[in-house]
N, C-alpha and C positions, 0 to 999 in steps of 0.2 A: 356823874354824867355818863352816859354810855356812851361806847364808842363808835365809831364813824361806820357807819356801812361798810359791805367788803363792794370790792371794787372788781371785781373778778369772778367770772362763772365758778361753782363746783363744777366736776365732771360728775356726768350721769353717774346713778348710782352711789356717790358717796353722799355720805351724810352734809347737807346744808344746815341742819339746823340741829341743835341739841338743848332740851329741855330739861332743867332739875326738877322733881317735885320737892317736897320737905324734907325725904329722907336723900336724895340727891345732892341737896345744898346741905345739909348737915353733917353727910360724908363728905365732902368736899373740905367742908370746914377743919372735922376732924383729920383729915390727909389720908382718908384713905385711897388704897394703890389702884383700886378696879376705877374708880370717880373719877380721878388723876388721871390716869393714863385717858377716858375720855373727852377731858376738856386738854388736855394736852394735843389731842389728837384733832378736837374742834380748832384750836390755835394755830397750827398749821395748814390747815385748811382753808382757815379764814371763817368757820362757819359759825354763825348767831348762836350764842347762850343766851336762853332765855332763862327768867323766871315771872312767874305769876302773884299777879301781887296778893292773891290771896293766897300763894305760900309762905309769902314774908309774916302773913298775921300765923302760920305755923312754926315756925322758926324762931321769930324774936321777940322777945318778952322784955325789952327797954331795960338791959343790965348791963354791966359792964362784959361780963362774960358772954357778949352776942357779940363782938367785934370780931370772930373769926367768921362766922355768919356773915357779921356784913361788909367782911370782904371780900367772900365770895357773893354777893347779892349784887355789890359795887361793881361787879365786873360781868354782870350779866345786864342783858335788855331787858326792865321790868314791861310789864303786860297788863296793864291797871286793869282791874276786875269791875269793868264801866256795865251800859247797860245791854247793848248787842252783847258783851261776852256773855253776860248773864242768861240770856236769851239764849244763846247757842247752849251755853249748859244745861241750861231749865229742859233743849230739847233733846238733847243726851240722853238727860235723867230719863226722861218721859221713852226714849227710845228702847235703853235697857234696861226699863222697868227696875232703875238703882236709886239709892237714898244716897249715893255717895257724892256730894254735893263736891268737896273740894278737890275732887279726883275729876268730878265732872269739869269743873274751871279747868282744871292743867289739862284734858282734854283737849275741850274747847280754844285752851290757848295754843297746841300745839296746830291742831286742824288752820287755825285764824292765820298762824304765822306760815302755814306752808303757803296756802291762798296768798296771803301777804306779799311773800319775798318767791312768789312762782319757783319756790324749792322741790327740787324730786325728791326728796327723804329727810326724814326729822328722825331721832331717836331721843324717846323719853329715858330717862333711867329715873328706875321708880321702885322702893321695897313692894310696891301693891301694883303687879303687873294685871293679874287678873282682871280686877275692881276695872283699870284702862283699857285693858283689852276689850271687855265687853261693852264700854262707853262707847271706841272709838269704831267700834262695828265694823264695819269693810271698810277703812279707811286704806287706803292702801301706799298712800305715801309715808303713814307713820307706824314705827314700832317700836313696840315697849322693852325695854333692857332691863332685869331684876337688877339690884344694886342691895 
């Protein structure tokens, strides 16, 4: 179950929203220190982790060995990959002339959620900054963090 909306403004400027992609949530899992200290920092703030649910078909392969996966997955807001997302990806794609389809979804989810929650800034962290960057075009509320 995800948890309760925050109840409290961010102030300008800091991050409202943080997005994992695959390698995000997989660092997470594994513990590493750079991922940590970002969702540590989302925690105090109070700000939305997302994931995309077509990260989750990146991530977990129904094993026993996915439960650190998923519980970092269990404590994010998943983002079902419906068909407006799909639609906002398709026109991503179409924008920056990219085949990167599920780069294009955690895009599209991160743009949806700023819309969403009237967030002033989102931070992806993502091994494939470029591939997002080019997606997200002049988005200007969101930016990509390597990881």
């Amino acid at each position: 179950m995800a948890r309760p909306r925050r109840t409290r403004q961010v102030p300008p400027g800091v991050t409202d929203i943080l997005v994992l992609d695959a390698d995000g949530v997989t660092k997470a899992a594994a513990g590493d220190k750079r991922v940590a200290a970002w969702l540590e920092r989302a925690r105090e703030l109070d700000a939305d982790v997302i994931v995309s649910a077509v990260t989750i078909a990146e991530v977990v392969r129904g094993v026993p060995g996915d439960a650190k996966v998923n519980r970092v997955v269990k404590a994010a807001d998943v983002v079902p990959a419906d068909e407006a997302m799909g639609r906002s990806a398709g026109a991503l794609l179409g924008q920056a002339r990219s085949r990167a389809t599920i780069d294009a979804f955690v895009a599209a989810t991160a743009s949806a959620a700023v819309k969403r929650l009237s967030a002033s800034r989102c931070i992806v962290l993502s091994s494939d900054p470029g591939d997002l960057r080019a997606l997200l075009g002049d988005e200007p509320a969101v930016q990509v963090i390597p990881v």
